[in-house]
C-alpha positions in Angstrom: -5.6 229.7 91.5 -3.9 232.4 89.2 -0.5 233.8 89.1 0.8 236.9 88.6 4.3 237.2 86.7 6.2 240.2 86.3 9.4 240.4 83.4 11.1 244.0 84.5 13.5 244.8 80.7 15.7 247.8 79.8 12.9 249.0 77.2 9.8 247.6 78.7 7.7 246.0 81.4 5.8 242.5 80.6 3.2 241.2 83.2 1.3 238.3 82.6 -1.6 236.2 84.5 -1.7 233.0 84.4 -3.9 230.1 85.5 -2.2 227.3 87.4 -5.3 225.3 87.4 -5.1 224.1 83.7 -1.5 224.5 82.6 -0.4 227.8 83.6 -2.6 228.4 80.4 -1.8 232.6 79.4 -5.2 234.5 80.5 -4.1 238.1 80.1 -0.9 239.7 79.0 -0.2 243.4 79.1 2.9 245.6 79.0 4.5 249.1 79.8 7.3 251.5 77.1 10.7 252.3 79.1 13.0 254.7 78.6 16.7 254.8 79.0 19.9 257.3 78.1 23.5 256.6 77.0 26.0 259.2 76.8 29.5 257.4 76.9 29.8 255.8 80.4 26.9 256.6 81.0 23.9 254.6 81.1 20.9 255.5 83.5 17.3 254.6 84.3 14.6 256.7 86.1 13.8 254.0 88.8 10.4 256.1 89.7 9.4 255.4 86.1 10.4 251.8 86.0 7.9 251.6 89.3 5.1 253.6 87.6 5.5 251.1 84.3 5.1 247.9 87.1 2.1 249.8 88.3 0.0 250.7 84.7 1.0 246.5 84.2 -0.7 245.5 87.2 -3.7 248.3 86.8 -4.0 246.6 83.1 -3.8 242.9 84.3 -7.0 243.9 86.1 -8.9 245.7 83.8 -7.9 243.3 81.4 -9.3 240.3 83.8 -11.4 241.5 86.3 -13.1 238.2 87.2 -9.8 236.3 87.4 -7.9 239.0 89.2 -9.0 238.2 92.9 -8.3 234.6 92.7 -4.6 235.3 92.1 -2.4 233.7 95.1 1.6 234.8 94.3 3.4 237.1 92.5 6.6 236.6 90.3 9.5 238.3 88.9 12.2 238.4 86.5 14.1 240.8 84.2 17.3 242.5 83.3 20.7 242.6 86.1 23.5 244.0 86.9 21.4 247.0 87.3 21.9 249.0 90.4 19.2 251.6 92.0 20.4 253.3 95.2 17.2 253.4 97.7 16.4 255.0 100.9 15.1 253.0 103.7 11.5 252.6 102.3 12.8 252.1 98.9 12.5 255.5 97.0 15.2 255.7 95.1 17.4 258.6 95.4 18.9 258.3 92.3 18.9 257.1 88.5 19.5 253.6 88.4 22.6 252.8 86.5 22.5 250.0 83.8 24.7 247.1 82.9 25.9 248.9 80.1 26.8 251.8 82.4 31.0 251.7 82.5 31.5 254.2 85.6 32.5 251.4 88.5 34.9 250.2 86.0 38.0 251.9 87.7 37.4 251.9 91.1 36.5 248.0 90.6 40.3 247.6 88.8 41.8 250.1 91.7 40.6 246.4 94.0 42.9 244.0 92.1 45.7 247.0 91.8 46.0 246.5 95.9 45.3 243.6 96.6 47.9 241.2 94.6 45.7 238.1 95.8 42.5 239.7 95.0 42.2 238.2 91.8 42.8 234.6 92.6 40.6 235.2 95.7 37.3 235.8 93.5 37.9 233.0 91.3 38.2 230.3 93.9 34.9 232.2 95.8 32.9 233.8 93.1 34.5 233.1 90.4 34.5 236.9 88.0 36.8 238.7 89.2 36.5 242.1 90.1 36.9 244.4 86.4 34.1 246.6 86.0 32.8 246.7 82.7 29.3 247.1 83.7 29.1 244.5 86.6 27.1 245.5 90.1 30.1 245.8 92.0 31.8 248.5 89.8 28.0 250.6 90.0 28.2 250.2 94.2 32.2 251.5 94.4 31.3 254.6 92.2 28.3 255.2 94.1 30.0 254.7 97.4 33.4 256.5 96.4 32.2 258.8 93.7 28.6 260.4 94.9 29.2 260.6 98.1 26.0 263.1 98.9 24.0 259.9 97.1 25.6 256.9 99.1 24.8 258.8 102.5 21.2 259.3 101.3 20.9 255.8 100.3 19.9 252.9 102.5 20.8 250.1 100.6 21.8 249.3 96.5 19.3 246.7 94.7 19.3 245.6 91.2 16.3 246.0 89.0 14.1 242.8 90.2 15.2 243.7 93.9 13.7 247.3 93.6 10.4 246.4 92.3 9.6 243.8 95.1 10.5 246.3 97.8 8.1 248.4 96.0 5.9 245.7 95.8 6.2 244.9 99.8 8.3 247.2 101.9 10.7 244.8 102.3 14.5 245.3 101.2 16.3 242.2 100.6 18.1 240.4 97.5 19.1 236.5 97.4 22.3 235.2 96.0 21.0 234.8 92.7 20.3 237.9 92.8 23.8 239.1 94.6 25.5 237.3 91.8 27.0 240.6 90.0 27.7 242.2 92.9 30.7 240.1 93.3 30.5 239.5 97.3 28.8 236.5 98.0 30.3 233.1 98.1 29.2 230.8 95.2 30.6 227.6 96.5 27.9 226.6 97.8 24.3 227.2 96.6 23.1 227.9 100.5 24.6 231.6 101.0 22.9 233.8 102.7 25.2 236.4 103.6 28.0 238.1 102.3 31.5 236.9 102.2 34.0 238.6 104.8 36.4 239.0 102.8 35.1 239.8 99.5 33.8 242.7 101.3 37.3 243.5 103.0 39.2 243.6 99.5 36.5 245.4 97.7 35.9 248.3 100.6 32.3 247.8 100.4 29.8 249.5 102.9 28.4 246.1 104.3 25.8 248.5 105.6 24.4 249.8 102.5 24.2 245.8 101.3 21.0 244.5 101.3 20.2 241.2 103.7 20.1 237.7 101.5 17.0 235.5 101.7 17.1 231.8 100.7 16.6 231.3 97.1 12.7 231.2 96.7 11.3 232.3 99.8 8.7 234.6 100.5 9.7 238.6 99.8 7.2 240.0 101.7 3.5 240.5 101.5 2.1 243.0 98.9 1.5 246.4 100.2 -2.3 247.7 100.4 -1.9 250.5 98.2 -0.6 248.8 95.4 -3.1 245.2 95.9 -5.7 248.4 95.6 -4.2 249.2 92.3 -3.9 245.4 91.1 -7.5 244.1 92.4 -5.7 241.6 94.4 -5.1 240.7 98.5 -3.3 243.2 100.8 -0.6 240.3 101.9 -0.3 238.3 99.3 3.1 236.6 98.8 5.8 238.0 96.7 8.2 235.6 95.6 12.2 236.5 95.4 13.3 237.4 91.3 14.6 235.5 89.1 17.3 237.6 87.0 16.2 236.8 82.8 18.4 234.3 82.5 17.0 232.4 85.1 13.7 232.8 84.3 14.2 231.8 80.5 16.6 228.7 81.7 13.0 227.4 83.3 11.3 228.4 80.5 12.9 226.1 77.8 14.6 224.1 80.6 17.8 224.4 80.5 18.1 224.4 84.2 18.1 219.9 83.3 20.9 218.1 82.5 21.4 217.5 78.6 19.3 220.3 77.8 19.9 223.6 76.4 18.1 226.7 75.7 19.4 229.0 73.2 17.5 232.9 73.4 17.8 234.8 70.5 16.9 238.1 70.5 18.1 241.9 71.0 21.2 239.2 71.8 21.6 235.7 71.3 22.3 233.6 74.7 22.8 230.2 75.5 21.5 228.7 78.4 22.5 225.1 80.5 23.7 224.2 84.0 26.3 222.7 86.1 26.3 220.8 88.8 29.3 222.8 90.8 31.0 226.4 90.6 33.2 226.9 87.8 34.7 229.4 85.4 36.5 229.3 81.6 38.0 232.4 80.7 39.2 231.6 77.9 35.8 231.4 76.3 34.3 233.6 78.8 31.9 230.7 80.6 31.3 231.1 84.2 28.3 229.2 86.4 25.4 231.4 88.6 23.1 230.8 90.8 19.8 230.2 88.9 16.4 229.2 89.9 17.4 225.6 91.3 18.8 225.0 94.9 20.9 221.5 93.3 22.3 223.2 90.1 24.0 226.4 89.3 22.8 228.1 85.9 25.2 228.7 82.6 24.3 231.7 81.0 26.8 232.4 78.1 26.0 235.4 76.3 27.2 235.2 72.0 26.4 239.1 71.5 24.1 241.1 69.3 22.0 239.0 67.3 18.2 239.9 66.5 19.1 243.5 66.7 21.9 242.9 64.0 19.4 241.2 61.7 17.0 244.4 62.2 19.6 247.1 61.4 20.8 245.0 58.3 16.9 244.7 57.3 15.8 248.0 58.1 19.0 250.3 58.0 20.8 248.6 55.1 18.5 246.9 52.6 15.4 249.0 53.8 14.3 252.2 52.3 13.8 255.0 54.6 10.8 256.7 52.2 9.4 253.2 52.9 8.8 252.7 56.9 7.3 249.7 58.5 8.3 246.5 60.0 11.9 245.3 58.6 10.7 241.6 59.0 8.2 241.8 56.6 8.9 239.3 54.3 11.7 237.4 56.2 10.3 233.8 56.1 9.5 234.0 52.4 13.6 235.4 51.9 14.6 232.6 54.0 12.7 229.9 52.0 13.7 231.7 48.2 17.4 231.2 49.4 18.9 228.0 49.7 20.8 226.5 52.3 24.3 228.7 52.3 22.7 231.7 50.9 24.7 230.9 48.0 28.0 231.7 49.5 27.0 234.4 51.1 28.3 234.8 54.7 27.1 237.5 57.6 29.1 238.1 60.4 27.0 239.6 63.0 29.7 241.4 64.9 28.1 245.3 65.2 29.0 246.1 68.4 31.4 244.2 69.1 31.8 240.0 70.1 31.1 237.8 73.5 31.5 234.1 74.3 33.3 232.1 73.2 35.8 235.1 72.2 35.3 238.6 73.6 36.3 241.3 72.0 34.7 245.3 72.1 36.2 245.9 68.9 35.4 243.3 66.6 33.2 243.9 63.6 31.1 242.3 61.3 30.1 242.5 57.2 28.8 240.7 54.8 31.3 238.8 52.7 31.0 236.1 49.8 29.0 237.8 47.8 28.7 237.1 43.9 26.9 237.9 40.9 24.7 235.2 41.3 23.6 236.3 44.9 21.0 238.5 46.1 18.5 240.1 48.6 17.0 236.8 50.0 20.5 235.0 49.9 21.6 238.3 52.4 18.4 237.6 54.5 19.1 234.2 54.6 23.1 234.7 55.4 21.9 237.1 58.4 19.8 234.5 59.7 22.4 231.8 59.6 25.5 234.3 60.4 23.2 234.7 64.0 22.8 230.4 64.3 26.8 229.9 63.2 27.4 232.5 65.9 25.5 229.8 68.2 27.3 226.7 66.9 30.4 228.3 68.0 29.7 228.7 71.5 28.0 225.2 71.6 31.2 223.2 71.7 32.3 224.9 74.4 29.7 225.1 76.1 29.1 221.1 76.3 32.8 221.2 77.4 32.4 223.0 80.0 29.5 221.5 81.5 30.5 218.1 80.5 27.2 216.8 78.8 26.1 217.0 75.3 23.2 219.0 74.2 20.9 216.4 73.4 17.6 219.1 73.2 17.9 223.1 71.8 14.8 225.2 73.3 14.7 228.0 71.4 13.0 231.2 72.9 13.1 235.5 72.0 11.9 236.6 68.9 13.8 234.3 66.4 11.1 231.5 67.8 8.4 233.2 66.3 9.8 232.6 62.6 9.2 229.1 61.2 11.9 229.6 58.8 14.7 230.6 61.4 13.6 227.9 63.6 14.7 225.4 61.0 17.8 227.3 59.9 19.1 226.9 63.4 18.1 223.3 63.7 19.8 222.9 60.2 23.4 225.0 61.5 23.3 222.9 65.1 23.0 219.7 63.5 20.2 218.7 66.2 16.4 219.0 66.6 15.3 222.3 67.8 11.9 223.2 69.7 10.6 226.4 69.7 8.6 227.8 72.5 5.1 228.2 72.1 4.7 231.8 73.1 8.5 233.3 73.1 6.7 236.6 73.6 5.3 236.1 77.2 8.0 233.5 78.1 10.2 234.8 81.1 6.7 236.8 82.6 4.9 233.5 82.7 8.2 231.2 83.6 8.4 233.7 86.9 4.9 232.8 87.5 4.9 229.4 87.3 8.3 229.4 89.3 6.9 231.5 92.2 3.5 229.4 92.6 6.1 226.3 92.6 8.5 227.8 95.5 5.6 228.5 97.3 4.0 225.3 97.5 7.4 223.6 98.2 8.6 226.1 100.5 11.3 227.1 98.6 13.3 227.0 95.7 12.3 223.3 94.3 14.9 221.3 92.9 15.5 217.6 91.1 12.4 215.8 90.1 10.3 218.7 91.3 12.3 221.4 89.1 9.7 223.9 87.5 8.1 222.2 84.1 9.2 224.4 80.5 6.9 226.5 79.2 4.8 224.5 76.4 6.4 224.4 72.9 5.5 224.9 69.4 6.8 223.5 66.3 10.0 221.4 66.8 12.7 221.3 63.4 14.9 218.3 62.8 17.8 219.6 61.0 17.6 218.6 57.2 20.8 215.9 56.3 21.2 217.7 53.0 22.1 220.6 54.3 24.8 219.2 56.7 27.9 219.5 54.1 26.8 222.8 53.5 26.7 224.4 57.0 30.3 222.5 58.5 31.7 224.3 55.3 30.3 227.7 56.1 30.8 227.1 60.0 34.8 226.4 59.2 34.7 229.8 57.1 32.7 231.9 59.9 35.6 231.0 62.5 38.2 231.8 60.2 36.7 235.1 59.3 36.4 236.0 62.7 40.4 234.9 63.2 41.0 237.4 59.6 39.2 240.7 60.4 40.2 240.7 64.6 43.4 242.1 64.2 41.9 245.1 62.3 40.6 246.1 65.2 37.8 247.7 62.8 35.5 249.1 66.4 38.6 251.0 68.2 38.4 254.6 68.3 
């Protein structure tokens, strides 16, 4: 049997087909452009558009694999949350869908904790973010609902990304709490919810009737429409498996959904990735538990900020040429391997747009500092590469803290994994062997996948010894002992840079 997996981004559409008889062994890939706009608050997605990508995926897989096409049994999805689309009872949407970046519900969402003086402490013991905006699903559904009135009438219910496309995919409107997680109303005590909590809703002034019902964590969506199994070669009926948000998907992928392992994602962003056996929350490095893709463990996604993309402006914007186009990674590995370990006191803190976990802060900056006469281009290459892994090192302590286990195994996945050289500079700066995936590229498409054929043979979401393999890996780095002196030295400096340049307050307006 084959397997169809879906990965629904900001920029683009992934599908993948796999073949579950030999490995979940990558048969056919394709993948459709997205567009976006920002313009201050405001951060919106044509929905129709996203649907149409889905579509010219699906028509591709076939063309791509026509043979294999009508043997394929479930379909799978993942991709981006915190992404709201209002819909209309057979799941047109009747607006743009606004983005995790967008910032509109952010006062309506602080107007909840202004009165309600127990609010606050009420969503941490249930949830446990409280309500502040700041992109979060709740904050899109309260400017919706008190905002555009004329569109919250029209609608019939608000889904995030993955939600949308498998109403598309079956006529069926529902979400799961997973996928509820970022619209702040469900009960995360307890990895069984399915429905929303009384009094979440209550404080927050929610239309429970524009909500969409909760199914158990891997059950069957709904059975694909015939119009689009027409367009995708496949069975009118066949079963469409709830989403996985990214995270989720990429914590099966490298396995960080096991005790003692981590996955570590570095790309646009760099994320890490464990789990927890219960519901808990550190502000004060910004760590909070999710439902994931297991029924027995909630999933730790701490997100360290801009990473890959930092690298690719300092490579392209500020040591390219612009008479001389082309890929700014040209030539990385080779700058990584003509630098030694250090960079030769040359430090890059990847702060562009501001920081994350474990310290948040919108207007924090980065640079490049330490440099010398003795230091050049590949010893800035280098630094950028190790400024992104330091970043990493500094969330990993609290991160074992707070889920009580050390990281004994680093999966690396995202684009980094594709560079041999970056894969051992972060095994090198974690002071731990690091594996990198086999195919980073395809990993979240073909983790929904494998994930969905898996909850359909167990009849549901499975859990403990029958938790979803990790996608295969590639090269594995043990971190070089030479190079430890060097990197505790440059990780002490990092911090303390961090603790200089904050109170500049370089990013505020």
């Amino acid at each position: 049997m084959h397997a169809i997996g879906i990965d629904i981004g900001t920029t683009n559409v992934k599908g993948v087909l796999v073949d579950l008889d030999h490995d979940a062994a990558l048969v056919a890939d394709a993948s459709a452009a997205l567009r976006w706009q920002r313009d201050g608050d405001v951060a919106e997605q044509d929905a129709a558009a996203l649907w149409s990508a889905v579509l010219d995926v699906l028509g591709a897989l076939r063309a791509a694999t026509p043979d294999a096409v009508p043997s394929v049994g479930v379909i799978g999805l993942c991709g981006q949350y915190s992404s709201i689309v209002p819909v209309d009872a057979d799941a047109e949407p009747v607006a743009p869908m606004r983005l995790y970046v967008d910032q509109r519900g952010t006062a309506p969402s602080l107007e909840v904790l202004g009165r309600h003086e127990d609010a606050f402490l009420i969503w941490v013991e249930r949830h446990p973010i409280p309500p502040v905006g700041g992109g979060l699903a709740l904050g899109h559904v309260l400017s919706f609902q008190l905002d555009s009135p004329r569109v919250h009438d029209r609608g019939h219910a608000y889904l995030e990304a993955g939600d949308y496309v498998a109403a598309r995919l079956t006529g069926t409107i529902a979400t799961t709490q997973a996928g509820a997680y970022l619209g702040q109303l469900v009960d995360n005590r307890t990895l069984d919810a399915t429905g929303y909590d009384v009094e979440l809703l209550r404080l927050a002034g929610v239309d429970a009737d524009h909500l969409p019902p909760l199914l158990p964590l891997g059950s069957v969506v709904g059975g694909l429409r015939s119009d689009v199994a027409a367009v995708a070669g496949v069975a009118e009926g066949m079963p469409v498996v709830t989403p996985l948000t990214d995270s989720a998907a990429q914590a099966v992928a490298t396995g960080a959904d096991r005790p003692g392992r981590v996955g570590a994602v570095i790309g646009t962003t760099s994320v890490l990735l464990s789990s927890a056996p219960t519901m808990a929350a550190d502000f004060d490095h910004e760590l909070f538990t999710m439902p994931g893709a297991r029924p027995d463990r909630y999933l730790v996604s701490a997100e360290n900020g801009i990473a890959g993309r930092a690298v690719e402006h300092l490579l392209g914007a500020v040591l390219g040429r612009a008479d001389a186009p082309g890929d700014p990674f040209d030539g990385f590995d080779a700058s990584l391997a003509a630098s030694p370990a250090g960079a030769r006191g040359v430090r890059f803190l990847p702060w562009l747009s501001g920081s994350m976990s474990p310290q948040n802060d919108a207007a924090m900056r980065g640079g490049i500092v330490g440099l010398s006469l003795e230091a050049g281009r590949d010893d800035v290459v280098r630094a950028a590469a190790e400024g992104v892994a330091h970043g990493l090192r500094w969330l990993l302590g609290p991160l074992e803290a707070f889920c009580s286990e050390a990281a004994d195994e680093v999966v690396l996945t995202g684009g980094a994994a594709r560079s041999a050289g970056w894969v051992q500079v972060v095994a090198d700066v974690l002071e731990r062997p690091v594996h990198a995936l086999a195919d980073p590229t395809h990993s979240g498409a073909c983790a929904a996948a494998t994930w969905a054929a898996a909850c359909l043979e167990a009849g549901g979401a499975p859990g403990g010894d029958e938790a979803v393999a990790t996608q295969p890996l590639g090269r594995t780095c043990d971190p070089d002992p030479a190079a430890a002196e060097v990197h505790a030295a440059a990780q002490a400096q990092f911090t303390a840079a961090f603790e200089a340049l904050r109170p500049l307050g370089l990013g505020r307006p």
